[in-house]
N, C-alpha and C positions, 0 to 999 in steps of 0.2 A: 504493500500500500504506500510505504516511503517514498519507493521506487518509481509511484507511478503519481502518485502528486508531486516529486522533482520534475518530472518530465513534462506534465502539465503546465509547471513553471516556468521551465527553460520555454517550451510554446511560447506561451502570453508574453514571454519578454523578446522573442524575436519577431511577433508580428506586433507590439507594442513598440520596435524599433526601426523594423524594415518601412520603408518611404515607398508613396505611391506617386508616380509622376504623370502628368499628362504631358504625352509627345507632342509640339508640335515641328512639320519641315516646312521650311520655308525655302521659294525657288524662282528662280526667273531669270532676266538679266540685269540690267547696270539700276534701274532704279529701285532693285532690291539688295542689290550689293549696296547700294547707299552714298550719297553723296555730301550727305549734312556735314557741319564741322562740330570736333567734339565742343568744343570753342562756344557754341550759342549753346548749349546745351543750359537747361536751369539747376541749379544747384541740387533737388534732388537726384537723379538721373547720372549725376556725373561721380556716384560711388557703388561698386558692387552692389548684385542684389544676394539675401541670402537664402531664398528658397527658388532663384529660377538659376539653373543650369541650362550651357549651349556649346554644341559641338559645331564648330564651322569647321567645314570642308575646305582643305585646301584647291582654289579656284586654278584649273587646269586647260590647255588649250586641246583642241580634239589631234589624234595623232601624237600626243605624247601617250609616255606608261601610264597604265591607268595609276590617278595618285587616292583622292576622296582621303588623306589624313589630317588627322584633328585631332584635339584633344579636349577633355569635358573641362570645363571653369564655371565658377561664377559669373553669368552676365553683367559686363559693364561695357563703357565706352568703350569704339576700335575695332569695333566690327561690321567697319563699312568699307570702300574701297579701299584697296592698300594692306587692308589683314594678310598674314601668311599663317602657315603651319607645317613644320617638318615631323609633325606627330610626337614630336616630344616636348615641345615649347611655341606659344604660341607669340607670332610678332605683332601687337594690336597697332592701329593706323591710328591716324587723327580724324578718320570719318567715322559715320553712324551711318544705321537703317533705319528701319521703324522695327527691328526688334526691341526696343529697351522703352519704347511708349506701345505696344504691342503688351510687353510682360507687362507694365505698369497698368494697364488699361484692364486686363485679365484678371492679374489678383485682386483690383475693387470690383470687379462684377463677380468674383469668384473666391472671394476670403475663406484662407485657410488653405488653399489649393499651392500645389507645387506644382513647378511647370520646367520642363526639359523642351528645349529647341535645338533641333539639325537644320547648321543650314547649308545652302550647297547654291551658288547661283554664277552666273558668268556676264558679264557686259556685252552687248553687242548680237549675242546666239539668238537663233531661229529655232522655232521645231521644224516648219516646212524646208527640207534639201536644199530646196534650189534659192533659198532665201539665207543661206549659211554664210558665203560673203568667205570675210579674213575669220572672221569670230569662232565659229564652229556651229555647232547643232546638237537638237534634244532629240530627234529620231532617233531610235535604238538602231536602225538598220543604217545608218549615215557610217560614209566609208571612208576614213580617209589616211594616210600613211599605213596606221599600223590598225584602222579598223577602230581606234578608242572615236570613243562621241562624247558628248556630255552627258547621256545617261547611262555610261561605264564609269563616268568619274563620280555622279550620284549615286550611287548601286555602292561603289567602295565607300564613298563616306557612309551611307546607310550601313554598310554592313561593320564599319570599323566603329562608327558609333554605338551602335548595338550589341558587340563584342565587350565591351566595357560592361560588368555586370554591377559597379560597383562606383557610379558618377558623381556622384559629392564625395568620396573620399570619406565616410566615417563608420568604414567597416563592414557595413554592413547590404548584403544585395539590396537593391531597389529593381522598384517594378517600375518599367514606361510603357503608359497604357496609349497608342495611337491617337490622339483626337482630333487632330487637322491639317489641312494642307492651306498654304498663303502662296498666292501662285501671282505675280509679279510681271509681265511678260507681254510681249506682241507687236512693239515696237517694230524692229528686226524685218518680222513680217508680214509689215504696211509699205515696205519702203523698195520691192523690186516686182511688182506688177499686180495687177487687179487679181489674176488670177489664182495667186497666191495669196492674197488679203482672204480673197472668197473662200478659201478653204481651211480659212484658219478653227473654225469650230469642231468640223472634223478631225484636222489636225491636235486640237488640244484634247478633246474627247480621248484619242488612243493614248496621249500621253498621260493623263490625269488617270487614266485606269493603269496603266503600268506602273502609276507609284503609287496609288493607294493598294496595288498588290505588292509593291514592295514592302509594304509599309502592312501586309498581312489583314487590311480592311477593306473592303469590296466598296463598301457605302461610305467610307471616311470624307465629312463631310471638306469644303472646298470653299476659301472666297478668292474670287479672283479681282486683281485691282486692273481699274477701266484704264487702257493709253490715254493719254491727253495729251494736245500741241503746246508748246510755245508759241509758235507761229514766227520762230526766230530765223527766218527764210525769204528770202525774195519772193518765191512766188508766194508766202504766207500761212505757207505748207512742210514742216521738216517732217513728216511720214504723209508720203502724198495718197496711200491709199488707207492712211487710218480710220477714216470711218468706218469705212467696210470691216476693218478688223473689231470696231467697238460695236457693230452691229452684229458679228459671229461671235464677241466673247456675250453679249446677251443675249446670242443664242443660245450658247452652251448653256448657260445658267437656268432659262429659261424650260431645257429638256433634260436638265438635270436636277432630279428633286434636293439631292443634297450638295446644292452649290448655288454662291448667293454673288453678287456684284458691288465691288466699293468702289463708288462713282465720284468721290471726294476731289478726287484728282484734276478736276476741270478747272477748280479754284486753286490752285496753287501756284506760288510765283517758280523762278525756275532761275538757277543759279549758271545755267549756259543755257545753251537750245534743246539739249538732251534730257537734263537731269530736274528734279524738283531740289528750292531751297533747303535750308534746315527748318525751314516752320512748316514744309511740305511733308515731311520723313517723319515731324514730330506728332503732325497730326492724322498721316497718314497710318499708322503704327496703332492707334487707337479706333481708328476705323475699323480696321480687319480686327481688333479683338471684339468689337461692338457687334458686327457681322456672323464673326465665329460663332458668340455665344447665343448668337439669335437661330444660327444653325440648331448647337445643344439642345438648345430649348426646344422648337419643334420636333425635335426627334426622339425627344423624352416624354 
């Protein structure tokens, strides 16, 4: 009877220890890699968080060795353009994303919650081939050198993220329970003909399922952020077929029940022709959590 009310004990105090995380990954190209300066950032924001952990992928061209290394840390500033990781140490930048108004936005709708983010995204990438350019591409079938794409260098960061059984460092396993995808993207794919703009709904449709099965959830819910112009262009157009592609990212959404639209983006200033400010990233970041949890909610 000793025997078995110790062993009851040791129980209670390892699920009384072990941590429950909700995953999320976050993906796209350059205005999810983030352009803000850590510089404007407001004084809360600009020190570690102590319950969201994030594994950034180091960012890879297509045609190199497949890389996806990172290492788990406390979310703080530097993890926006310019981040590195040789898997042992992480080099943080003097930019942000909207991951660190994203985690901040999550724990007040969600108190008490612990929150793990993979991220993995690249500047400039296509999903459609023929829209790949210098950048690379998110097709899994996109060929080039040695065959790597950007969803052989996400697939490594997912799986070296996930290898890690033990992401806060305090001994003890944790669970990360999948709970969304921030999908960031489509620029790329406005800017080398209508007919590629036009097929961009299908084209994310096949991607958005191939990583919420990486990610082990069929229905894993989805916000995707809307492109918007500058209009920092002569003809008053830097993605000259962008509507067409804001009209197939609301398609997707539209034919997808667990994926919603953060349309925030129209409003925001923009720090060159490409990129949104740091008040763009800061409020963008709270949109997709505003989004996400409005996903939870329906599907609860």
């Amino acid at each position: 009877m000793r025997k078995i009310l110790l062993l009851l004990l040791l129980l209670t105090i390892d699920i009384t220890f072990a941590k429950v995380y909700r995953l999320y990954y976050l993906g796209g190209q350059s205005n999810m890699d983030g352009f803000g300066y850590n510089k404007d950032l407001p004084i809360e924001l600009t020190q570690p968080f102590s319950t969201v952990f994030i594994f950034h992928g180091n960012s890879s061209p297509d045609g190199s060795p497949v890389d996806g290394k990172g290492l788990w840390q406390p979310l703080q500033p530097g993890h926006g353009s310019g981040f590195y990781s040789d898997g042992k140490t992480n080099k943080l930048s003097d930019r942000f994303g909207i991951e660190l108004t994203f985690a901040q936005r999550l724990l007040e709708l969600m108190p008490g919650e612990s929150i793990a983010i993979i991220k993995y995204s690249r500047g400039g990438t296509s999903i459609d081939t023929a829209a790949a350019g210098q950048f690379g591409c998110w097709d899994p079938d996109f060929q080039k050198g040695n065959r790597v794409n950007q969803y052989d260098h996400f697939l490594a960061a997912v799986k070296n993220a996930l290898s890690v059984k033990d992401i806060d460092g305090d001994g003890e396993d944790d669970t990360l329970i999948p709970s969304g995808i921030l999908w960031m993207q489509g620029e790329s794919d406005a800017c080398f003909g209508e007919a590629i703009a036009g097929k961009y709904s299908i084209n994310l449709k096949r991607l958005i399922d191939l990583i919420r099965a990486a990610l082990w959830t069929d229905d894993l819910p989805v916000a995707i952020g809307r492109i918007s112009d500058s209009g920092q262009h002569p003809s008053g157009k830097v993605w000259t077929h962008g509507e067409i592609v804001r009209q197939q990212q609301a398609l997707f959404v539209k034919e997808d029940q667990n994926a919603i639209l953060v349309a925030s983006t129209d409003y925001y200033g923009y720090s060159d022709p490409w990129h949104y400010d740091s008040h763009g990233y800061l409020d963008l970041g709270g949109q997709f959590a505003e989004a996400i949890v409005k996903l939870h909610q329906q599907t609860h």
